[in-house]
VMD Tcl script that builds the backbone (N, CA, C; Angstrom):
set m [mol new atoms 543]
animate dup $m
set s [atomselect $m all]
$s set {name element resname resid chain x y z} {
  {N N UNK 1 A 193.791 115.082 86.674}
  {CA C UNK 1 A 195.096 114.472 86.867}
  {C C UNK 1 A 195.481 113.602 85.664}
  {N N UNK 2 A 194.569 112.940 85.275}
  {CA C UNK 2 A 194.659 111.512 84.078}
  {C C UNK 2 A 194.528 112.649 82.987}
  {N N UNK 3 A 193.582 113.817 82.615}
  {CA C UNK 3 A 193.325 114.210 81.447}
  {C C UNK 3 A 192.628 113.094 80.878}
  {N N UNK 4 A 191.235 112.579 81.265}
  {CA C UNK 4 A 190.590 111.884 80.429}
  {C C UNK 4 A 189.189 112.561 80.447}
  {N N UNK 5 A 187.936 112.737 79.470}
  {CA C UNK 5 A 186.908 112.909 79.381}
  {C C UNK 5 A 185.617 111.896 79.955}
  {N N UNK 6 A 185.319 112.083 81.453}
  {CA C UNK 6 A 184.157 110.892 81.699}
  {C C UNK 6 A 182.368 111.352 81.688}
  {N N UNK 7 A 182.207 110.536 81.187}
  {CA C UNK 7 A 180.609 110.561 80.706}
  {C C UNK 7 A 179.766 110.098 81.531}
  {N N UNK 8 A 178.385 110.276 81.741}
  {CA C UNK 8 A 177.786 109.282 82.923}
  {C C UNK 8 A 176.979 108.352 82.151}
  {N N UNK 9 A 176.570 107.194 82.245}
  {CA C UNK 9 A 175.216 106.570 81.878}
  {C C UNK 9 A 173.725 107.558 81.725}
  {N N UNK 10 A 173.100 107.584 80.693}
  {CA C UNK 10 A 172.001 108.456 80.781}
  {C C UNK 10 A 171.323 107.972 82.275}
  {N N UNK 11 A 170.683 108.838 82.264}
  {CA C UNK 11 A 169.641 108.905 83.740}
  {C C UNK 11 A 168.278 107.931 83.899}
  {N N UNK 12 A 168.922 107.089 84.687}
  {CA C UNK 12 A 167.646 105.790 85.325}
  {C C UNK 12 A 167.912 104.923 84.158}
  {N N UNK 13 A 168.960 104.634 83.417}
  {CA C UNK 13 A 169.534 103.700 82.420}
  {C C UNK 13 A 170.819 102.981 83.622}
  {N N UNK 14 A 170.736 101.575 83.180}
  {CA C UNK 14 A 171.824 101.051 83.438}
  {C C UNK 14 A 172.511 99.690 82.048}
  {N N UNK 15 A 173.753 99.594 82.144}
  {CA C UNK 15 A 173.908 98.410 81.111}
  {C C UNK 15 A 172.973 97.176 81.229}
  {N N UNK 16 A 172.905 96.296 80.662}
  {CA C UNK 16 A 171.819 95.462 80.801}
  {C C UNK 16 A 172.477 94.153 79.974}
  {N N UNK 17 A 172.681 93.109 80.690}
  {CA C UNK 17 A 173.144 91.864 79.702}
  {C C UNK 17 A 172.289 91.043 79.058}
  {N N UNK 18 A 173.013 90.864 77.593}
  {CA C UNK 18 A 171.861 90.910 75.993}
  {C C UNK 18 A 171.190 89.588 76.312}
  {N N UNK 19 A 171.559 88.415 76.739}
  {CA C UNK 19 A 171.333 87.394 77.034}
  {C C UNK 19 A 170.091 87.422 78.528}
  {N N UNK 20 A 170.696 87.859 79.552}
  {CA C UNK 20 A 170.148 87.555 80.892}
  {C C UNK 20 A 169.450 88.922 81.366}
  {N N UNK 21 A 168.108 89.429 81.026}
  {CA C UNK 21 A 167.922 90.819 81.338}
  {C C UNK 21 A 167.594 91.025 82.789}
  {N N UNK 22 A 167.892 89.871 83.641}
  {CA C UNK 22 A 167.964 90.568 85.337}
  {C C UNK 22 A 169.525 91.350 85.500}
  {N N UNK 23 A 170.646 90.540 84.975}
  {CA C UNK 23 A 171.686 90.805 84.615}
  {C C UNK 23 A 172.086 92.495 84.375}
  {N N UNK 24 A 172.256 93.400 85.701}
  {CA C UNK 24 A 172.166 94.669 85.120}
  {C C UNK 24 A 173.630 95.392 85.908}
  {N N UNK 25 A 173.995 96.641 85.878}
  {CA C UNK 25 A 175.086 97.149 86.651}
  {C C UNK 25 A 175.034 98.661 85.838}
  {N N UNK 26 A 176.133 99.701 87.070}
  {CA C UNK 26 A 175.899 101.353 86.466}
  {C C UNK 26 A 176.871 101.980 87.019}
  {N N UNK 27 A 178.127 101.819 85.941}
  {CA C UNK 27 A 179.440 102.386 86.967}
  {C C UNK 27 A 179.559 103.564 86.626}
  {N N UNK 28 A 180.384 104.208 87.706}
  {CA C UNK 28 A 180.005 105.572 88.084}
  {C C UNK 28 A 180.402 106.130 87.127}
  {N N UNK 29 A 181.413 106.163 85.744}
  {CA C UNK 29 A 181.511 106.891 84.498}
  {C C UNK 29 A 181.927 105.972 83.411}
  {N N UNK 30 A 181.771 106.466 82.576}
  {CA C UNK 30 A 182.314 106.353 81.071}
  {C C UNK 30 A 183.406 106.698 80.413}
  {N N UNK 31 A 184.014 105.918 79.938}
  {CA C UNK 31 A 185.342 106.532 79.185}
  {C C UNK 31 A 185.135 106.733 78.096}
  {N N UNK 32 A 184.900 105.490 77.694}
  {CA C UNK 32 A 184.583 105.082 76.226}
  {C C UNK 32 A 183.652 103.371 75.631}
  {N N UNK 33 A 183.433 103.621 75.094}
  {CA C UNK 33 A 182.859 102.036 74.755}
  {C C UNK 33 A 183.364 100.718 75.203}
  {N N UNK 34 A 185.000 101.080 75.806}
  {CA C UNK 34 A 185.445 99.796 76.061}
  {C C UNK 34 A 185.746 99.610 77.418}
  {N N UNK 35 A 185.873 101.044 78.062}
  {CA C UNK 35 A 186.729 101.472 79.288}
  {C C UNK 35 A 185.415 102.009 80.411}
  {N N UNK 36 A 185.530 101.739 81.687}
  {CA C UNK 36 A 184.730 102.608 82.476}
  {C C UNK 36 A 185.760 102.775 83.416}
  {N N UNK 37 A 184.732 103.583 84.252}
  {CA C UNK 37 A 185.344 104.297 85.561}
  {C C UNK 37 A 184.438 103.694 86.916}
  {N N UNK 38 A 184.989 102.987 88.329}
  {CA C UNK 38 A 184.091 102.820 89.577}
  {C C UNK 38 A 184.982 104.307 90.397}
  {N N UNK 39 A 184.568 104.246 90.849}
  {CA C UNK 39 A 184.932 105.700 91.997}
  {C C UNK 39 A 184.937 105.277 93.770}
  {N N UNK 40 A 185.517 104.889 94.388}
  {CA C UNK 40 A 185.493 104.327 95.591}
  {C C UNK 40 A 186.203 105.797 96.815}
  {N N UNK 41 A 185.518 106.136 98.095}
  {CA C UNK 41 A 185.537 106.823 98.747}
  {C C UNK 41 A 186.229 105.889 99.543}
  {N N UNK 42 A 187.636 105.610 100.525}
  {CA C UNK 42 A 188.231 104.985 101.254}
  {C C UNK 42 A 188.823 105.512 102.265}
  {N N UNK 43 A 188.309 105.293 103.908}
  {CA C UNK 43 A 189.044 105.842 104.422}
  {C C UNK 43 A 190.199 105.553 104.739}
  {N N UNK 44 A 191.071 105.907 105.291}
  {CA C UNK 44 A 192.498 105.771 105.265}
  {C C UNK 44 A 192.858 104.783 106.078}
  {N N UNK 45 A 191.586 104.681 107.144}
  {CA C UNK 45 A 191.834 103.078 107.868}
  {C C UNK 45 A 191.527 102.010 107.145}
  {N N UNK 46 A 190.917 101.737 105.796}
  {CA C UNK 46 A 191.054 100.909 105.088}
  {C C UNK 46 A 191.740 100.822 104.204}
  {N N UNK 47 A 192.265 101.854 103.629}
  {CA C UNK 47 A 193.481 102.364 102.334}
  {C C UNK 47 A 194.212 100.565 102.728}
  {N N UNK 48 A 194.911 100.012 103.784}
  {CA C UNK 48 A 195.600 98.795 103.930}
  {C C UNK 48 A 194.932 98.290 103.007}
  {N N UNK 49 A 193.489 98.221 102.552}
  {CA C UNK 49 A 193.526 96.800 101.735}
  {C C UNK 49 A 193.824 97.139 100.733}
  {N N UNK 50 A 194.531 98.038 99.869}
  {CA C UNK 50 A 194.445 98.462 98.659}
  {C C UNK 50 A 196.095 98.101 98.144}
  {N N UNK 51 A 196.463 97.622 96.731}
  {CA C UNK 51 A 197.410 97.319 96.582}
  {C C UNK 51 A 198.555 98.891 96.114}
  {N N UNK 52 A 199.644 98.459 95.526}
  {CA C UNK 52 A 200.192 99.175 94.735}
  {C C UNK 52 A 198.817 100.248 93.192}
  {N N UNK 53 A 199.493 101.382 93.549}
  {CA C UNK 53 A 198.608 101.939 92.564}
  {C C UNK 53 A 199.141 101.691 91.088}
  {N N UNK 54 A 197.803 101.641 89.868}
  {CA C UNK 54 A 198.677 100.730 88.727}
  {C C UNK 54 A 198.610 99.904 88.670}
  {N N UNK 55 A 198.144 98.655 89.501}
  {CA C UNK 55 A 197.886 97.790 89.456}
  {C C UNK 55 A 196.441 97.088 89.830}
  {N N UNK 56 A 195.916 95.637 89.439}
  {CA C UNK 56 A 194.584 95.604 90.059}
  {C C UNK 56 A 194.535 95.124 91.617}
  {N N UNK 57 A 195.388 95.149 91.827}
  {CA C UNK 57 A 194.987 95.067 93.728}
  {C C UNK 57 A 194.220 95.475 94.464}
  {N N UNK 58 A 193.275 95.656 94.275}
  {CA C UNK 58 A 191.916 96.173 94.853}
  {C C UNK 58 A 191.265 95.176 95.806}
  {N N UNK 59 A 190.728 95.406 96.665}
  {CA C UNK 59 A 189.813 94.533 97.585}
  {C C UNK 59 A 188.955 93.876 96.734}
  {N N UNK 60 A 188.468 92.327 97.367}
  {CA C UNK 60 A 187.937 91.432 96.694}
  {C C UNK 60 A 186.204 91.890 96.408}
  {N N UNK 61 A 186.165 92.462 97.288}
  {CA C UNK 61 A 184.548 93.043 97.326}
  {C C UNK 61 A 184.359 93.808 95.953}
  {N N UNK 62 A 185.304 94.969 96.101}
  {CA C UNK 62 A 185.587 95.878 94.343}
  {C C UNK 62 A 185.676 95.008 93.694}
  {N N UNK 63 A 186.727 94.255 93.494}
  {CA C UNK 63 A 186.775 92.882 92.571}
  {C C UNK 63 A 185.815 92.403 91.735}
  {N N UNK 64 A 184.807 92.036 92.556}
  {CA C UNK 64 A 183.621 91.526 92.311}
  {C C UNK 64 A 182.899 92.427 91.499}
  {N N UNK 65 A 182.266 93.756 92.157}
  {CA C UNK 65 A 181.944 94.542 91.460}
  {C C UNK 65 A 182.738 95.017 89.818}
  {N N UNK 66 A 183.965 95.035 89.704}
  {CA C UNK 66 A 184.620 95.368 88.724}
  {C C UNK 66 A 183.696 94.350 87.328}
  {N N UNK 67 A 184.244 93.425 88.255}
  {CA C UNK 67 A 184.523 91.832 86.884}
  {C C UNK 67 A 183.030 91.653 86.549}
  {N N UNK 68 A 181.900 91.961 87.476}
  {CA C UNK 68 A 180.392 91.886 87.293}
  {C C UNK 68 A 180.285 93.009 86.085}
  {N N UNK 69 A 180.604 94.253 86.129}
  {CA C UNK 69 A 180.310 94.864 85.037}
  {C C UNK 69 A 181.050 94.006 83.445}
  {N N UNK 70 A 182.135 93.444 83.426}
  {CA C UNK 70 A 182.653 92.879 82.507}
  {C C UNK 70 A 181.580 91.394 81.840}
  {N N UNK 71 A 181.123 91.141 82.739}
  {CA C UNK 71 A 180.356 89.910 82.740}
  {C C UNK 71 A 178.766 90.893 81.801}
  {N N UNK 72 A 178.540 91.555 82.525}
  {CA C UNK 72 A 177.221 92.454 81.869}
  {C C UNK 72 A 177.395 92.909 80.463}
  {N N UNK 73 A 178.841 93.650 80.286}
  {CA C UNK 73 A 178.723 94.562 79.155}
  {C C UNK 73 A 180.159 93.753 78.402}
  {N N UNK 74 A 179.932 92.606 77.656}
  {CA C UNK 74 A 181.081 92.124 77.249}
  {C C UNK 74 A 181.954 92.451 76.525}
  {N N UNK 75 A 181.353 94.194 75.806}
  {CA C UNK 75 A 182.654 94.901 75.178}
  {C C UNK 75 A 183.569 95.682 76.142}
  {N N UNK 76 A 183.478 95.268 77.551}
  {CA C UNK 76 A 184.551 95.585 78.355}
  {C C UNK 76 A 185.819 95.911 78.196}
  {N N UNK 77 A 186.638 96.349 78.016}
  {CA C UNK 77 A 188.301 95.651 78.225}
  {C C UNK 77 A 189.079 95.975 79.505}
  {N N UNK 78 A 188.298 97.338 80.152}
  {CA C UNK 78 A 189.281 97.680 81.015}
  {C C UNK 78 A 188.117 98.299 81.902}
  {N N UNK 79 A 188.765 98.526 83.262}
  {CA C UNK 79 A 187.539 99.312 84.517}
  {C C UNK 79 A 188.920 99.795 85.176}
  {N N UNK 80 A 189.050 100.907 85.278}
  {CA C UNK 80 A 189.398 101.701 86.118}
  {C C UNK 80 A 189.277 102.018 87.835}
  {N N UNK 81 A 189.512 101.835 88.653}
  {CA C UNK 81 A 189.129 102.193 89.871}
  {C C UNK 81 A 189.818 103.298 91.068}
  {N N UNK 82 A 189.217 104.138 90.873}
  {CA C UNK 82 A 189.927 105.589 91.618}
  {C C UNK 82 A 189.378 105.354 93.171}
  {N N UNK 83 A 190.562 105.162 93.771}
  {CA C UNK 83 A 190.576 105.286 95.083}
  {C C UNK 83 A 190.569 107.030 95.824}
  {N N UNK 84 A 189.609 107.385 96.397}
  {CA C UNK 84 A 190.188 108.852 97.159}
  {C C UNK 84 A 190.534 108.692 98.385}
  {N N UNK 85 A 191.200 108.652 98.592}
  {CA C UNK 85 A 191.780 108.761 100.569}
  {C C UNK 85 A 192.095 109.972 100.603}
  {N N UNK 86 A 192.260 110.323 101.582}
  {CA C UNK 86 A 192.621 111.960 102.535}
  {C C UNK 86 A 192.610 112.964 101.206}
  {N N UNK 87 A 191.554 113.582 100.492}
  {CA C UNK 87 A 191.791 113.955 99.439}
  {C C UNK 87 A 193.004 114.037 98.491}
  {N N UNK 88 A 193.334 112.331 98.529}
  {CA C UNK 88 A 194.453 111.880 97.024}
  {C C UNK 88 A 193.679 110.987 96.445}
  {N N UNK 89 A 193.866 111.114 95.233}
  {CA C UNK 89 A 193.750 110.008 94.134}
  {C C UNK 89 A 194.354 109.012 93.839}
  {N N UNK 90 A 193.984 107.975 93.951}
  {CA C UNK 90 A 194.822 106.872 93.545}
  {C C UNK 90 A 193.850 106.208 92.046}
  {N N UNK 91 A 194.939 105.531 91.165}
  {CA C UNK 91 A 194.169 104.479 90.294}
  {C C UNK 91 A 194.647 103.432 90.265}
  {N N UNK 92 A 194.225 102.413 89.547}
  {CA C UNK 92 A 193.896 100.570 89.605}
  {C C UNK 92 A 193.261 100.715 88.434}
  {N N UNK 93 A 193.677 99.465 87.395}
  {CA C UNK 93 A 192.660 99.118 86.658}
  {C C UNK 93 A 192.616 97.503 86.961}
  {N N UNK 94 A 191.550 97.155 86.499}
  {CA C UNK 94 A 191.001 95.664 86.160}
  {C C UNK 94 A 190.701 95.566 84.681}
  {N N UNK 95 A 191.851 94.253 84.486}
  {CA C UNK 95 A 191.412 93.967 82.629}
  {C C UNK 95 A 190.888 92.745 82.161}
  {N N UNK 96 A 190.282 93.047 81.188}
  {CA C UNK 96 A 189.319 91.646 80.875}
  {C C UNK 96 A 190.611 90.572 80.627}
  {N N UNK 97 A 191.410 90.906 79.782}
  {CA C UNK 97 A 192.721 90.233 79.615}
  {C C UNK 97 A 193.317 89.825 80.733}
  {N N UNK 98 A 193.146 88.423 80.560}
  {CA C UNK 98 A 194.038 87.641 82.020}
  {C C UNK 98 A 192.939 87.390 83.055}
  {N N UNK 99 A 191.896 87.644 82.811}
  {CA C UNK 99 A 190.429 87.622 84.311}
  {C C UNK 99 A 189.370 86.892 83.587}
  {N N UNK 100 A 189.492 86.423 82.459}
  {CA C UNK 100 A 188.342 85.583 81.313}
  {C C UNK 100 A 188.167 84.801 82.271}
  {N N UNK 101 A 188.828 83.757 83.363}
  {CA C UNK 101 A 188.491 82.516 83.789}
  {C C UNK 101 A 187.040 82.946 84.868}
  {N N UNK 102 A 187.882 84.038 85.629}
  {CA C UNK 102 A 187.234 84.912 86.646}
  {C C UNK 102 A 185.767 85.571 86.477}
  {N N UNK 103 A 186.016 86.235 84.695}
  {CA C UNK 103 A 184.649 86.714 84.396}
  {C C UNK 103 A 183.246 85.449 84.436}
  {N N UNK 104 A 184.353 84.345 83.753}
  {CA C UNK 104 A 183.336 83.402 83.388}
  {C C UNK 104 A 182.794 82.324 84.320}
  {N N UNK 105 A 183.346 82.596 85.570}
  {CA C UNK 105 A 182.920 81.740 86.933}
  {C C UNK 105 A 182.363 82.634 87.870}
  {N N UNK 106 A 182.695 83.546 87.951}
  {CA C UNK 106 A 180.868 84.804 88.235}
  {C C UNK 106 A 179.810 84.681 88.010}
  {N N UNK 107 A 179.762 84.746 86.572}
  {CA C UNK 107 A 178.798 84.725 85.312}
  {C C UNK 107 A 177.769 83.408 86.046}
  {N N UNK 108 A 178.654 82.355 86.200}
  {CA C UNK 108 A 178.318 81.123 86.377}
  {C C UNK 108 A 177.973 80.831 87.538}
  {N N UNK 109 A 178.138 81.580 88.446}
  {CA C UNK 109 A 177.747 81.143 89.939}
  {C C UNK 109 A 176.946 82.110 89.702}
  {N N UNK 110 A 176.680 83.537 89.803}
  {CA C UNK 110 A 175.356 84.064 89.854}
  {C C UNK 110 A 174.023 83.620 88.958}
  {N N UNK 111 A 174.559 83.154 87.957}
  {CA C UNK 111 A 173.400 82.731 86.854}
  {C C UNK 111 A 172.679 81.279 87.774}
  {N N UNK 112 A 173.473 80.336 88.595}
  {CA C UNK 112 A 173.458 79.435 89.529}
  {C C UNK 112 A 172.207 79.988 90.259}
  {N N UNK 113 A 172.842 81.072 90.925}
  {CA C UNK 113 A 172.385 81.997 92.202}
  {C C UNK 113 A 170.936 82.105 91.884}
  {N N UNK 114 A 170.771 83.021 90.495}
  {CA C UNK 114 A 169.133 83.324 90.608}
  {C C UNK 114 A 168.547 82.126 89.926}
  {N N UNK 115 A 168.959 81.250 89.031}
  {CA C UNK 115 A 168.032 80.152 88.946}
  {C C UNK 115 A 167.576 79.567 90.501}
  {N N UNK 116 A 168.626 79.012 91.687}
  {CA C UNK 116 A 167.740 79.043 92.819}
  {C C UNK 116 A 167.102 79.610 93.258}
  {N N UNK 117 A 167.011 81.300 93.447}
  {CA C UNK 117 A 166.284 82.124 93.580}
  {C C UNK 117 A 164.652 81.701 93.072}
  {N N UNK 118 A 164.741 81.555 91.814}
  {CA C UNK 118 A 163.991 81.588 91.226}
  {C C UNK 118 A 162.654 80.255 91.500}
  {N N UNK 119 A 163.757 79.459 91.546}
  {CA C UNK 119 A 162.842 78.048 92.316}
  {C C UNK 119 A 162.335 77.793 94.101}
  {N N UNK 120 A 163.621 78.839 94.568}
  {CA C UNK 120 A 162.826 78.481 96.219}
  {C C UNK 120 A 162.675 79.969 96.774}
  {N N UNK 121 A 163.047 81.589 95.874}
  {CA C UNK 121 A 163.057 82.320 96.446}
  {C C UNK 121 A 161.647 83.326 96.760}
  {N N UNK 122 A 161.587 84.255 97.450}
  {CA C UNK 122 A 160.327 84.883 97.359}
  {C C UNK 122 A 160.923 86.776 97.872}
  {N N UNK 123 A 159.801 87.529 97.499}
  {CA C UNK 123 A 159.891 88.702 97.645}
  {C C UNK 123 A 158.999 89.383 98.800}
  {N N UNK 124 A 159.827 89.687 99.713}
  {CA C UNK 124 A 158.882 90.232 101.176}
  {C C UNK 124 A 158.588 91.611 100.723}
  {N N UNK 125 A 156.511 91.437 101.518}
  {CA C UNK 125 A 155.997 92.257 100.882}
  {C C UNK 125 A 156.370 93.646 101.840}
  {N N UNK 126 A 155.692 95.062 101.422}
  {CA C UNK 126 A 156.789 96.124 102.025}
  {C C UNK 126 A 155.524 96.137 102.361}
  {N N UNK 127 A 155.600 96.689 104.186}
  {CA C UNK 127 A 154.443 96.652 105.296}
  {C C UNK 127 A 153.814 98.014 105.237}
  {N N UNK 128 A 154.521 98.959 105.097}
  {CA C UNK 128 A 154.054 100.318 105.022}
  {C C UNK 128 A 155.322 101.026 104.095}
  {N N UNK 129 A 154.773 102.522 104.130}
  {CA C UNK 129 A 155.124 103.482 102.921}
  {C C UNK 129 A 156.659 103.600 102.992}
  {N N UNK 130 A 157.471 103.872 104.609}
  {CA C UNK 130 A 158.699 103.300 104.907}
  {C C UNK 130 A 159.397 102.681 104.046}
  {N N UNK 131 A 159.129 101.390 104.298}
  {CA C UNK 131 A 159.712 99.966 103.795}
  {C C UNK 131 A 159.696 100.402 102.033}
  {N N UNK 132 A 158.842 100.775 101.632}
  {CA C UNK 132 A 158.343 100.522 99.974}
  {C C UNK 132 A 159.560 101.723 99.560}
  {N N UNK 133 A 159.803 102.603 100.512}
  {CA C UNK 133 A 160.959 103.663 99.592}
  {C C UNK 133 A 162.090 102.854 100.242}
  {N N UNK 134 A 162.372 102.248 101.055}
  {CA C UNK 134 A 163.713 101.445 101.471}
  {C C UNK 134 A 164.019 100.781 100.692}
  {N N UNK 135 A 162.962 99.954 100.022}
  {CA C UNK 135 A 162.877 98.947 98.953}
  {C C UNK 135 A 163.276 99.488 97.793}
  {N N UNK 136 A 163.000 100.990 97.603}
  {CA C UNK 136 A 162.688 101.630 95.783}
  {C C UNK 136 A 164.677 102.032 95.824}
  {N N UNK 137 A 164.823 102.653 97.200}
  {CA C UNK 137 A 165.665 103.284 97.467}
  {C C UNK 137 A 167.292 101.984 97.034}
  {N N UNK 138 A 167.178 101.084 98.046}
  {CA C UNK 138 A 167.714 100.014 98.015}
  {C C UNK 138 A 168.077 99.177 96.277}
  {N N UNK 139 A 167.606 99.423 95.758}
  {CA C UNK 139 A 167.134 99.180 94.357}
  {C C UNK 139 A 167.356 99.602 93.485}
  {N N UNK 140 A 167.401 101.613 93.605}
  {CA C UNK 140 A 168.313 102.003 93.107}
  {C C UNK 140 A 167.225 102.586 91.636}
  {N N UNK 141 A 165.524 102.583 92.573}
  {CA C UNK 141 A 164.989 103.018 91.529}
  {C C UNK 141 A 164.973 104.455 91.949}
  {N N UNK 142 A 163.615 104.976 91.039}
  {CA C UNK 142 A 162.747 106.413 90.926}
  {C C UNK 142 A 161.691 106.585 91.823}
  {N N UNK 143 A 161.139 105.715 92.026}
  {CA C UNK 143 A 159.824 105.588 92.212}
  {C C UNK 143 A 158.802 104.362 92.613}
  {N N UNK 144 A 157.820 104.240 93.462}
  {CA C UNK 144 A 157.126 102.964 93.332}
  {C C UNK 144 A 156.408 102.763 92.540}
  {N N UNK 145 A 156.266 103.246 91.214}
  {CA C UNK 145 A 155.960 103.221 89.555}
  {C C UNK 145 A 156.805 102.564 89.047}
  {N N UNK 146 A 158.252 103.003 89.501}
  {CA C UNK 146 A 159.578 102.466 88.504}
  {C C UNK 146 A 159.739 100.818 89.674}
  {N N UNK 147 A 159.702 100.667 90.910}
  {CA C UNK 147 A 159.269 99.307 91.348}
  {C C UNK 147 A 158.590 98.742 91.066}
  {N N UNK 148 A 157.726 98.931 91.199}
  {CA C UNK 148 A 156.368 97.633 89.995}
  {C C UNK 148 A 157.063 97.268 88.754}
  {N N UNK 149 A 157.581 98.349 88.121}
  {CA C UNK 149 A 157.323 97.999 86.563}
  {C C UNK 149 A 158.952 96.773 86.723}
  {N N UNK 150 A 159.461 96.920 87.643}
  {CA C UNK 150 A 160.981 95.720 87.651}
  {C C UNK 150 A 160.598 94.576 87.846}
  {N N UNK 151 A 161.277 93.802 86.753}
  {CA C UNK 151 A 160.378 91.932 86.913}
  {C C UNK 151 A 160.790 91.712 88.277}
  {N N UNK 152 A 160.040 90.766 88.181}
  {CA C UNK 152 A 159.673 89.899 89.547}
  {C C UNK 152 A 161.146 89.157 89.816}
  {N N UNK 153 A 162.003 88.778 88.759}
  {CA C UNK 153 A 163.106 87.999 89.326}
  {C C UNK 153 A 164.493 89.030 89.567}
  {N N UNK 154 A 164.043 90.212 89.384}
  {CA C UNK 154 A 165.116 91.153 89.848}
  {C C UNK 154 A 164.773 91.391 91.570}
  {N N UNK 155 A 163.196 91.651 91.850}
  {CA C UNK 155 A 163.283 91.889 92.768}
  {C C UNK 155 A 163.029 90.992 94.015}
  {N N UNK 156 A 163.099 89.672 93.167}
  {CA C UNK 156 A 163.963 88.605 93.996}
  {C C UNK 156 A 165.070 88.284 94.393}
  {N N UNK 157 A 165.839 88.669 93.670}
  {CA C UNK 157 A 167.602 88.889 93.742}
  {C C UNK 157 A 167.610 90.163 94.548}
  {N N UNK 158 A 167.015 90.960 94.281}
  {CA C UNK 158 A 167.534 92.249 95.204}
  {C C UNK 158 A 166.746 91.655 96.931}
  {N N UNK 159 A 165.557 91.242 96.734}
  {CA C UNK 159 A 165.498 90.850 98.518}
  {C C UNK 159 A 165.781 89.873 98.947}
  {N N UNK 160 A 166.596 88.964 98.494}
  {CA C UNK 160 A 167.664 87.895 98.955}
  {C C UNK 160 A 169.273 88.355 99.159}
  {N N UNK 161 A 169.373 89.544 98.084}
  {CA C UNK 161 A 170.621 90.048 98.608}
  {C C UNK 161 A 170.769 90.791 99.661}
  {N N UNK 162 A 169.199 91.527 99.692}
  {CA C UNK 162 A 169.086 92.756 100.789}
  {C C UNK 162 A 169.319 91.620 102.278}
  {N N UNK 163 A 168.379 90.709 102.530}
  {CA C UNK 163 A 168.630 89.851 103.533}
  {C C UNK 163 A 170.100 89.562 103.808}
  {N N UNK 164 A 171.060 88.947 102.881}
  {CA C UNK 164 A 172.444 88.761 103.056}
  {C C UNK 164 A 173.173 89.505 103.539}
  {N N UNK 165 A 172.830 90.808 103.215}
  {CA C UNK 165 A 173.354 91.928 102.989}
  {C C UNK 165 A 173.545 91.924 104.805}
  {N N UNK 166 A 172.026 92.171 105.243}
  {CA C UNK 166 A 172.014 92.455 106.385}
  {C C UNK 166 A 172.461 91.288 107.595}
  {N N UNK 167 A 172.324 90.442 107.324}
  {CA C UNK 167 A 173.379 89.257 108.279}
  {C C UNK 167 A 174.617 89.341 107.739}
  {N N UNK 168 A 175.009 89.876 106.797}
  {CA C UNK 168 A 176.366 89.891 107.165}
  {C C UNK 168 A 176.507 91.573 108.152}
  {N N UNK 169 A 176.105 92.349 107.783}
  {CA C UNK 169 A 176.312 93.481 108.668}
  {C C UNK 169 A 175.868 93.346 110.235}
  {N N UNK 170 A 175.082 92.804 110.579}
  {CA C UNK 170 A 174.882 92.014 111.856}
  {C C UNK 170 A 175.934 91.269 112.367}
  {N N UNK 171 A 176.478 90.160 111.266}
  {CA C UNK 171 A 177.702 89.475 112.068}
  {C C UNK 171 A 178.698 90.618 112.591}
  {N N UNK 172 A 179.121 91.476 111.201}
  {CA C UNK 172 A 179.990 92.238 111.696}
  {C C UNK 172 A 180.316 93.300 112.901}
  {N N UNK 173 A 179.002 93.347 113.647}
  {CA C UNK 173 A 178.427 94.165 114.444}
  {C C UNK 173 A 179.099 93.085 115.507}
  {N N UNK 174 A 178.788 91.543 115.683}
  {CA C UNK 174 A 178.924 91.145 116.558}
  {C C UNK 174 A 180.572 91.013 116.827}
  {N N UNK 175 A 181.140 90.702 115.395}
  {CA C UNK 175 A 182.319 90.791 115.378}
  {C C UNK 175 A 183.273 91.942 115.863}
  {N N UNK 176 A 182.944 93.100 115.952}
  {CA C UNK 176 A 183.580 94.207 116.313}
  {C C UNK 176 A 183.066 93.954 117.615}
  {N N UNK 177 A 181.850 93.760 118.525}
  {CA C UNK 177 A 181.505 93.687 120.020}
  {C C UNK 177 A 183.097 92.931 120.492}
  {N N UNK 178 A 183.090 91.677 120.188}
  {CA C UNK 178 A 183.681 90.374 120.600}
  {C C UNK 178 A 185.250 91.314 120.395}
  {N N UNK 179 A 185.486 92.196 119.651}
  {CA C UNK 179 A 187.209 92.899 119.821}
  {C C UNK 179 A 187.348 93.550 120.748}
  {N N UNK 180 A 185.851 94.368 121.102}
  {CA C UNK 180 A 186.053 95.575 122.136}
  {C C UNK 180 A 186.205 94.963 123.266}
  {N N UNK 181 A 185.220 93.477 123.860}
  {CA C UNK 181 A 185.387 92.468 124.939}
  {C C UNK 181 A 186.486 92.728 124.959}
}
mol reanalyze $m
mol bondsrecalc $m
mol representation Tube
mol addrep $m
């Protein structure tokens, strides 16, 4: 539709920020050195949160994700975000231009984030063979070769997020009960 050429990240590579190497992200294509692509599957009962196409109106959750890759790979300028609903395409971009305040108070609360991590957090150990691919899986590795070899303060951040992750999906569980009441 766009006529553009997208590339993927080589395989089990992700960007990596030069400064902070827990600091990592892997959007779903490549444009070019300055430009990427996220790819979002939406169903049409959520399409509401999505703004005018062309513009960055995107849900705050994407948001986040967008401006995190900008924060990682600071030759950013632009992220793209293709919405598919009912097999249509929609696009959105997010630009570094005009979001500097945004990039740089991310940056700053997560860098926050895992220094606490780092001082009160810990990594739950995986009980059986299950858990250890939930963990590899979750993570977004290869292998429990390619888990070991990930520092210790990544996979502190990943099982403090995994925990979050899951109380918030719990609340939401309770939250949808309490509508059907």
């Amino acid at each position: 539709k766009y006529k553009v050429k997208l590339k993927k990240l080589a395989k089990d590579s992700a960007w990596q920020h030069e400064k902070y190497d827990w600091a990592i992200c892997h959007p779903d294509r490549i444009i070019d050195t300055k430009t990427a692509l996220e790819i979002k599957l939406v169903s049409s009962y959520k399409s509401h949160d999505w703004g005018e196409e062309e513009t960055d109106e995107i849900p705050q959750y994407y948001l986040t994700q967008v401006i995190w890759y900008m924060v990682v790979n600071p030759k950013l300028t632009r992220v793209y975000v293709a919405r598919l609903t009912d097999n249509k395409l929609y696009r959105y971009h997010v630009d570094r231009e005009g979001n500097e305040e945004l990039i740089s108070k991310v940056e700053q609360k997560v860098v926050e984030w895992v220094r606490k991590i780092r001082e009160d957090g810990y990594i739950p150990e995986a009980k059986d063979l299950k858990e250890q691919y939930s963990l590899i899986s979750y993570l977004g590795v290869s292998s429990p070769i390619a888990l070991e070899s990930l520092s210790l303060d990544i996979k502190m951040c990943a099982a403090r997020y995994k925990e979050a992750a899951a109380q918030i999906k719990e609340a939401e569980g309770r939250k949808e009960e309490a509508i059907r009441e």
